[in-house]
C-alpha positions as CSV (number, residue, x, y, z in Angstrom):
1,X,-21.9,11.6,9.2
2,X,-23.7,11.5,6.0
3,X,-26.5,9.1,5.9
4,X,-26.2,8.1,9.9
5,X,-30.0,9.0,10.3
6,X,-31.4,7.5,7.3
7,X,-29.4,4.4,8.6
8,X,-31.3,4.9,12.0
9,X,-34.7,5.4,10.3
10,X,-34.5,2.3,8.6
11,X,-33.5,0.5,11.6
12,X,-36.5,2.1,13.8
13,X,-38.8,0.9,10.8
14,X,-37.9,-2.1,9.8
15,X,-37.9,-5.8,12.0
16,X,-35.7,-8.0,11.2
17,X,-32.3,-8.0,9.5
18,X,-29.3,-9.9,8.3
19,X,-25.4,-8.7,9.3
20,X,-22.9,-10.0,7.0
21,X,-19.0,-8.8,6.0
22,X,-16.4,-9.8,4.1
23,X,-14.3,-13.2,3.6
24,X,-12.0,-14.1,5.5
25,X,-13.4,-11.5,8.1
26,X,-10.6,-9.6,10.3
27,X,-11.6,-8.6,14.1
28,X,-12.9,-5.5,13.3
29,X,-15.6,-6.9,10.7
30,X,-16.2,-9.8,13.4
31,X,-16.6,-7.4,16.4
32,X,-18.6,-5.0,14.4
33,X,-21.0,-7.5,13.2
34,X,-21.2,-8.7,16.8
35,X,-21.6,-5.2,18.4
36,X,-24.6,-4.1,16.0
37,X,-26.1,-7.0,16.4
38,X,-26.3,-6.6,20.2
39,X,-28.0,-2.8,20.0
40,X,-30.5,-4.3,17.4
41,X,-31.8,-7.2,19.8
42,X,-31.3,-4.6,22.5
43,X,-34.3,-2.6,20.6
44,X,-36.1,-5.6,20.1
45,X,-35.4,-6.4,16.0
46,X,-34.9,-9.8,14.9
47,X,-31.1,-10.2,13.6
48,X,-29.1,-12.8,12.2
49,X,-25.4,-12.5,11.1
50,X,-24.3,-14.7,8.5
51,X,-20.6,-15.2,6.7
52,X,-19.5,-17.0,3.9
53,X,-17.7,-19.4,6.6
54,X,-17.3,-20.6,10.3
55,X,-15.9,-18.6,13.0
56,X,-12.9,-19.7,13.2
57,X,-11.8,-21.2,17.1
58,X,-9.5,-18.3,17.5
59,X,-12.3,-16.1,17.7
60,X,-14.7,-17.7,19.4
61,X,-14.2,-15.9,23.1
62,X,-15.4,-12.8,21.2
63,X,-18.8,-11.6,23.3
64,X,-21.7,-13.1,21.1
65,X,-20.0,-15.3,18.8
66,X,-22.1,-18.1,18.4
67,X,-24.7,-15.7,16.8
68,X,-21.9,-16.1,13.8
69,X,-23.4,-18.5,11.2
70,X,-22.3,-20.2,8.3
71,X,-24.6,-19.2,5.2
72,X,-23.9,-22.6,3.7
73,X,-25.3,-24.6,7.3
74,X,-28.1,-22.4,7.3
75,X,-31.9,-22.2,6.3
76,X,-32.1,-18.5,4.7
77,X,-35.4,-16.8,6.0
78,X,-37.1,-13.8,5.0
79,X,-35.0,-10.6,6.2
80,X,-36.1,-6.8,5.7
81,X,-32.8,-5.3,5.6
82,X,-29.7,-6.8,4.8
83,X,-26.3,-4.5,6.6
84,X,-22.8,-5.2,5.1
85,X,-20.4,-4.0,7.7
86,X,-16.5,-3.6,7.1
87,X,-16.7,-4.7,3.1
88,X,-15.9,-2.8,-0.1
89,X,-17.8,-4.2,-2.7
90,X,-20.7,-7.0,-2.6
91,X,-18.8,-9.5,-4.1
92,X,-16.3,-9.9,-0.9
93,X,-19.2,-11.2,1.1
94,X,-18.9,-14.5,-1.2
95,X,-21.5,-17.3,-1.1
96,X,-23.4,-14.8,1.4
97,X,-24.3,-12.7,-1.6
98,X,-26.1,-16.0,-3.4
99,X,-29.2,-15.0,-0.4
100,X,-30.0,-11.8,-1.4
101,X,-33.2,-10.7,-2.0
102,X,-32.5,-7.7,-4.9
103,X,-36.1,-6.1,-3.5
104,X,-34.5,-5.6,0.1
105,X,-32.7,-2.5,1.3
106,X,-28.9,-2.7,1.6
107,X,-26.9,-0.7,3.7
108,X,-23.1,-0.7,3.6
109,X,-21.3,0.4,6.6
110,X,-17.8,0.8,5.8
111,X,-13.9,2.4,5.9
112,X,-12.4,1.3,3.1
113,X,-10.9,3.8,0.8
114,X,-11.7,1.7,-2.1
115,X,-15.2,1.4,-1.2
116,X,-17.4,1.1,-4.5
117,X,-21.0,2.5,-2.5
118,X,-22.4,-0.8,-3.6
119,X,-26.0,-0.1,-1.1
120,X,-28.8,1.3,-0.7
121,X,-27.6,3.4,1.6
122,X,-24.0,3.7,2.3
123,X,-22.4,4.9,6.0
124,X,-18.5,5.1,4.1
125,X,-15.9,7.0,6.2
126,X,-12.5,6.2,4.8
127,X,-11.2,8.6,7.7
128,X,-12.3,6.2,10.2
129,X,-9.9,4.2,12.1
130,X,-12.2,1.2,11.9
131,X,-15.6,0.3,10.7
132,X,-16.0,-0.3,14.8
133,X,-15.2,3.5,15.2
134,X,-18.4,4.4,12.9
135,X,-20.6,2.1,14.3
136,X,-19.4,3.6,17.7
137,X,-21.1,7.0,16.5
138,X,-24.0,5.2,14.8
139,X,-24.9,3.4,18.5
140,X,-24.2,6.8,20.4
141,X,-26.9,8.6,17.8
142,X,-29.2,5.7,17.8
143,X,-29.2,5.8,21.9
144,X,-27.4,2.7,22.4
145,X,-27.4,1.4,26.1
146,X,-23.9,0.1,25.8
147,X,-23.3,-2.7,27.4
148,X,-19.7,-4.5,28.5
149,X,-20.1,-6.8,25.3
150,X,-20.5,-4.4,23.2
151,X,-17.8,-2.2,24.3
152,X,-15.6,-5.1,24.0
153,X,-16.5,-5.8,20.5
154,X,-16.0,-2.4,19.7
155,X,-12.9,-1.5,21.1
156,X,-11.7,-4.9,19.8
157,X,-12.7,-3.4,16.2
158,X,-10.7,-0.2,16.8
159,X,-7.6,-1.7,18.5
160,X,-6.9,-4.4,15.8
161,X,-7.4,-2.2,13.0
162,X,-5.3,0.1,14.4
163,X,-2.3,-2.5,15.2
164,X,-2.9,-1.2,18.9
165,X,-3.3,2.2,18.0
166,X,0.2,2.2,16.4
167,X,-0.6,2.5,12.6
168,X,-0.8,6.4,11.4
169,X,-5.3,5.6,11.3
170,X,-5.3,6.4,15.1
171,X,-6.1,9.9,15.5
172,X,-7.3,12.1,18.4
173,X,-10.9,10.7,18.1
174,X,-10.1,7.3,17.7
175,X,-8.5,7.8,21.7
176,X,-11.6,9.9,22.5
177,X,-14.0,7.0,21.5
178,X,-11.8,3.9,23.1
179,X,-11.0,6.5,26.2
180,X,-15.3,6.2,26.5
181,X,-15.4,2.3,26.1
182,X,-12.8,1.5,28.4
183,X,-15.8,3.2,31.4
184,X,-16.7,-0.3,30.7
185,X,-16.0,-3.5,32.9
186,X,-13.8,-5.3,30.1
187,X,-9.9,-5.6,30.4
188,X,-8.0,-4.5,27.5
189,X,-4.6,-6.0,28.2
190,X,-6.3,-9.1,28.6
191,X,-8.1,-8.9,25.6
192,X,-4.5,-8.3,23.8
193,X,-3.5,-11.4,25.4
194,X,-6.3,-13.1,23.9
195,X,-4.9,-11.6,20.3
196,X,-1.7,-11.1,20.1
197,X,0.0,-13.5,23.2
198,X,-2.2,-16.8,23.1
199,X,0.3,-18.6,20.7
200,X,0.5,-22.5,20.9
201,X,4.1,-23.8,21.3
202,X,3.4,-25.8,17.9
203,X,2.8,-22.9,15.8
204,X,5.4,-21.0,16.3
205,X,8.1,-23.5,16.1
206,X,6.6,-23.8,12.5
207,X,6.0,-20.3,12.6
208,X,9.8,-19.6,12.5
209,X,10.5,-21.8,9.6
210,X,8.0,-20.3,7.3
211,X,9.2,-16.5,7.9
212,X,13.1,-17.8,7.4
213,X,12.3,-18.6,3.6
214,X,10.7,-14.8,2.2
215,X,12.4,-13.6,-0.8
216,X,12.9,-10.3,-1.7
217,X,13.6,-7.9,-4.5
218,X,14.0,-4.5,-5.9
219,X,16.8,-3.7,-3.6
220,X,14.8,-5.2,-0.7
221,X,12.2,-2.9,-1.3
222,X,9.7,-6.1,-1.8
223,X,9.6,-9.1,0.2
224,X,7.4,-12.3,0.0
225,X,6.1,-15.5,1.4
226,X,4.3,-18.2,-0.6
227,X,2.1,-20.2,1.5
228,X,1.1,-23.4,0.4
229,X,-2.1,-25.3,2.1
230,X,0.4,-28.4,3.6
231,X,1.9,-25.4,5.0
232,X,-1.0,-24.1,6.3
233,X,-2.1,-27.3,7.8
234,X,0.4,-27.7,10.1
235,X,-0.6,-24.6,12.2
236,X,-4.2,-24.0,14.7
237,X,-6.7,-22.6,14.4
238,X,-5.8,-20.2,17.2
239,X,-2.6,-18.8,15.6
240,X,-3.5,-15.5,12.5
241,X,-0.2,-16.8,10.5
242,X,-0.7,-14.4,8.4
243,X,-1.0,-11.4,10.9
244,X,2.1,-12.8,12.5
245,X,4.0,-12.8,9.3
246,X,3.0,-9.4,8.3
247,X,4.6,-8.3,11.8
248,X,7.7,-9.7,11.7
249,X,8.4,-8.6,7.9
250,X,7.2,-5.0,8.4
251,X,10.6,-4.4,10.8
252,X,12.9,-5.0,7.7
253,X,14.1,-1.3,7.2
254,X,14.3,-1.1,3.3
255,X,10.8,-3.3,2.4
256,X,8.1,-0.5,1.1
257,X,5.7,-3.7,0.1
258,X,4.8,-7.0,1.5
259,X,3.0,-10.0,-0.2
260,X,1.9,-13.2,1.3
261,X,0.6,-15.4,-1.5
262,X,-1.6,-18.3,0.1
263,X,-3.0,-21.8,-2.3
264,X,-6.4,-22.1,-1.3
265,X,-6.9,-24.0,-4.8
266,X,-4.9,-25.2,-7.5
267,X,-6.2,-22.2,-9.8
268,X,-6.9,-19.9,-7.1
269,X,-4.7,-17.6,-4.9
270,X,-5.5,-15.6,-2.1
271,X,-2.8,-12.2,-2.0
272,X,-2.8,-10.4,1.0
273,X,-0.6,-7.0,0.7
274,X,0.6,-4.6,3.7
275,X,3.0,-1.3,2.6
276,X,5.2,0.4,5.0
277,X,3.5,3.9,4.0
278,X,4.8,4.8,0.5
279,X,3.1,2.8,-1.6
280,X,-1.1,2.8,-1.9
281,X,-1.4,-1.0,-1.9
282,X,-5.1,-0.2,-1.4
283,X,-5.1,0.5,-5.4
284,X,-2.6,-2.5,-6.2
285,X,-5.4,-4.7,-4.7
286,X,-8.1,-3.4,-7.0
287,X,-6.0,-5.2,-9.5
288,X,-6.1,-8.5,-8.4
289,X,-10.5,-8.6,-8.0
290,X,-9.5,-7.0,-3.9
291,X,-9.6,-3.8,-2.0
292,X,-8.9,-2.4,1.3
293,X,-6.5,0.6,2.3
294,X,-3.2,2.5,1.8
295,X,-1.5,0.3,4.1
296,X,-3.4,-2.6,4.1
297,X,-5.4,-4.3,1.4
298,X,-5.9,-8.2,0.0
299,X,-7.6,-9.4,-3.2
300,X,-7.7,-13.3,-5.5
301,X,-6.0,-14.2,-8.2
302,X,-7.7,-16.8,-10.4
303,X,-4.2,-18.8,-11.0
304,X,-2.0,-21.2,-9.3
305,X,0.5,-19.9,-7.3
306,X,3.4,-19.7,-9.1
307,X,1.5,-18.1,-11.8
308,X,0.1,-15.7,-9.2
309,X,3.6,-14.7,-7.8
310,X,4.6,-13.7,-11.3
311,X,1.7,-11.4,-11.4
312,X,2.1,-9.5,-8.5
313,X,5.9,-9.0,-9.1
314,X,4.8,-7.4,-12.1
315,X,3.1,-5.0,-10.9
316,X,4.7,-4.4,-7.8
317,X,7.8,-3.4,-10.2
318,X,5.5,-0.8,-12.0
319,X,5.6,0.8,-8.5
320,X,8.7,0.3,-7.2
């Protein structure tokens, strides 16, 4: 991999460092974070990883979590090297990116296709099943003594990313890699259990009334949900509503694109997209200030959410 050793110098010369990732940070940013972390302090560096916001509780059993710190509950001290895993541009990272010191070295470890190469030094493998199966490879290089916790993170990374090695980014080394973390003493059915089959009786009673009221349009090619934050409210903190939805819509046969629209302000709206293979919703996310991959992508739109949903149909239809 381009740029893996330059990586590892700057680790081998450099103390201490901040780990940060996206927004609204999926398991594979999470895990990664968490996993790198652990090799660092395993060679003695002084880390810290900080997010734009809390861990949320459904992810709190992950190995390390409390390391996970809020930048806005937080004193910021000096740092030598700043590492963005799992993120692909420096404006994702949100009020993380307020910290930076512009004279430190950045390094941007990442998968996404629509990575802009915002660092220093960038580690970008849109091949890559996960940014979990880079930083698998980085560790191996840099001599890692992997550890159960760090396996877990890392498979976690891969497995989610992959929908459970079910989505067309699992490929013959993505099995080789898990094949070597699963040597470790962690149990990967019960860490699916932990993600996909921990559901609170509450939420998906509600759960089944918000996926009976999606639209959809251009012969069923389209479907959406509009979230609204009283909707939101009513479910845990342990339930990914938004995951969930994404998995029951994908079985509709003739859907090629899938929108949820979610309020977080009355001039804000967060758009989350998922395609069924045909369409690069990785580049329709671009549109809307977002990023991410063919199949998967999300970005913000600075309207309300009617406004939003407009928006979106509009240029969903340029595709469709």
């Amino acid at each position: 991999m381009k740029n893996l050793n330059k990586i590892l110098q700057i680790i081998q010369k450099h103390k201490s460092f901040i780990l940060s990732t996206h927004v609204n940070p999926d398991p594979d940013a999470l895990c990664s974070e968490l996993a790198l972390a652990a090799y660092l302090r395993s060679i003695n560096k002084k880390v810290r990883i900080i997010n734009d916001e809390e861990l949320t509780q459904r992810f709190q059993f992950l190995p390390g979590a409390k390391l996970i710190k809020c930048v806005s509950s937080i004193k910021i001290e000096s740092y030598d090297v700043l590492i963005v895993v799992d993120c692909g541009d420096l404006e994702r990272i949100g009020k993380v990116k307020d910290i930076i010191d512009n004279q430190k070295i950045i390094i941007n470890i990442d998968h996404h296709i629509t990575n802009d190469y915002f660092g220093d030094i960038n580690l970008v493998e849109p091949k890559a099943s996960s940014t979990a199966e880079i930083l698998f490879e980085l560790l191996v290089k840099g001599g890692c003594k992997f550890t159960r916790s760090i396996a877990q993170n890392l498979y976690a990374g891969i497995m989610t990313d992959t929908g459970c090695f079910r989505y067309n980014n699992t490929t013959s080394k993505t099995h080789k890699i898990v094949s070597e973390l699963c040597v470790y003493p962690f149990s990967p059915s019960d860490l699916y259990k932990r993600f996909y089959e921990s559901v609170p009786l509450s939420d998906l009673k509600e759960f089944t009334k918000v996926v009976s009221r999606f639209e959809d349009y251009f012969q069923k090619k389209y479907v959406v949900v509009e979230l609204s934050k009283k909707t939101e409210s009513k479910f845990s903190d342990n339930f990914d509503l938004r995951d969930a939805i994404f998995k029951y819509l994908r079985s509709i046969e003739e859907a090629e694109v899938f929108v949820i629209l979610t309020e977080n302000k009355k001039s804000l709206t967060r758009v989350n997209f998922r395609s069924s293979g045909r369409v690069n919703v990785g580049r329709l996310a671009q549109v809307f200030n977002g990023g991410g991959h063919h199949n998967a992508s999300g970005g913000v739109i600075y309207k309300n959410i009617s406004d939003a949903k407009r928006m979106v149909e509009s240029e969903v239809r340029k595709i469709i």
